[in-house]
C-alpha positions in Angstrom: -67.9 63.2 -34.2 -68.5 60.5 -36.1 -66.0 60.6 -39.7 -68.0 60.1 -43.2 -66.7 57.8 -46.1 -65.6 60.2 -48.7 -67.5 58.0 -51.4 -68.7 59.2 -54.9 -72.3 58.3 -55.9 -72.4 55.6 -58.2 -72.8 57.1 -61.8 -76.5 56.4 -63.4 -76.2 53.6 -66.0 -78.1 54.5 -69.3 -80.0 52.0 -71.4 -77.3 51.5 -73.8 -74.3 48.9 -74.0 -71.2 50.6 -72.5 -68.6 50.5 -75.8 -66.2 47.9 -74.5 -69.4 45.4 -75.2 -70.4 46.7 -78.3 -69.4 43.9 -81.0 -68.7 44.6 -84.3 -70.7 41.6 -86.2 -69.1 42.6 -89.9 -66.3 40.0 -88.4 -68.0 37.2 -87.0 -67.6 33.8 -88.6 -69.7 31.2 -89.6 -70.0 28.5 -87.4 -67.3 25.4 -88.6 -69.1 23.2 -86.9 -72.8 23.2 -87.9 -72.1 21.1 -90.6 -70.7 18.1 -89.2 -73.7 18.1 -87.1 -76.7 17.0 -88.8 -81.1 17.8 -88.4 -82.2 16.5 -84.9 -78.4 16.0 -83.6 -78.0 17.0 -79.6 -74.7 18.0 -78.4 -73.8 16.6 -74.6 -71.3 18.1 -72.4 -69.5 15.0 -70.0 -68.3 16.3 -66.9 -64.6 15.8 -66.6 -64.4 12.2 -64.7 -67.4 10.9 -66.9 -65.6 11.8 -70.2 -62.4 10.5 -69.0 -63.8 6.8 -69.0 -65.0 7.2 -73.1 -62.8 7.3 -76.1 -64.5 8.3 -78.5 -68.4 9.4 -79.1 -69.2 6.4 -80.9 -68.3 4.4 -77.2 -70.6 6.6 -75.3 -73.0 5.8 -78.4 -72.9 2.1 -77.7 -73.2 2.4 -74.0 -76.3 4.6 -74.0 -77.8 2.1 -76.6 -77.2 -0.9 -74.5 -79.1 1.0 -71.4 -81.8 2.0 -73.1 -82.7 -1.3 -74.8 -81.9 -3.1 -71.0 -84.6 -0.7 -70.2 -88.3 -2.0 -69.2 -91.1 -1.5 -71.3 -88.7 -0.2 -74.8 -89.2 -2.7 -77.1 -86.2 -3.3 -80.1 -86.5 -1.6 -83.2 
């Protein structure tokens, strides 16, 4: 005779959020950052070794300017 596992069904999920993921938005914050970034501005994440080689954003600035105007076919502004 072969033994059985003793296991429970698994409960059936309802459509709502379970309460530990219910956020309460009366205390959310503005974002502090939105206004040091201005219209048409991309944020980059580096990878850890790439970021490492870069001061600052203004160095990573003037390295991706000097590739794109080495690049073929992109005339100067």
């Amino acid at each position: 005779m072969k033994k059985t596992s003793a296991r429970k069904k698994s409960p059936v999920l309802s459509e709502e959020m379970r309460r530990e993921y219910r956020f309460d938005y009366t205390k959310a914050k503005p974002n502090r950052f939105a206004a040091q970034m201005g219209a048409g501005t991309i944020a980059v994440v580096l990878d850890p070794d790439v970021a490492e080689v870069f001061e600052s954003s203004e160095s990573v600035n003037t390295l991706l300017r000097s590739v794109i105007s080495a690049l073929p076919g992109r005339s100067k502004p």
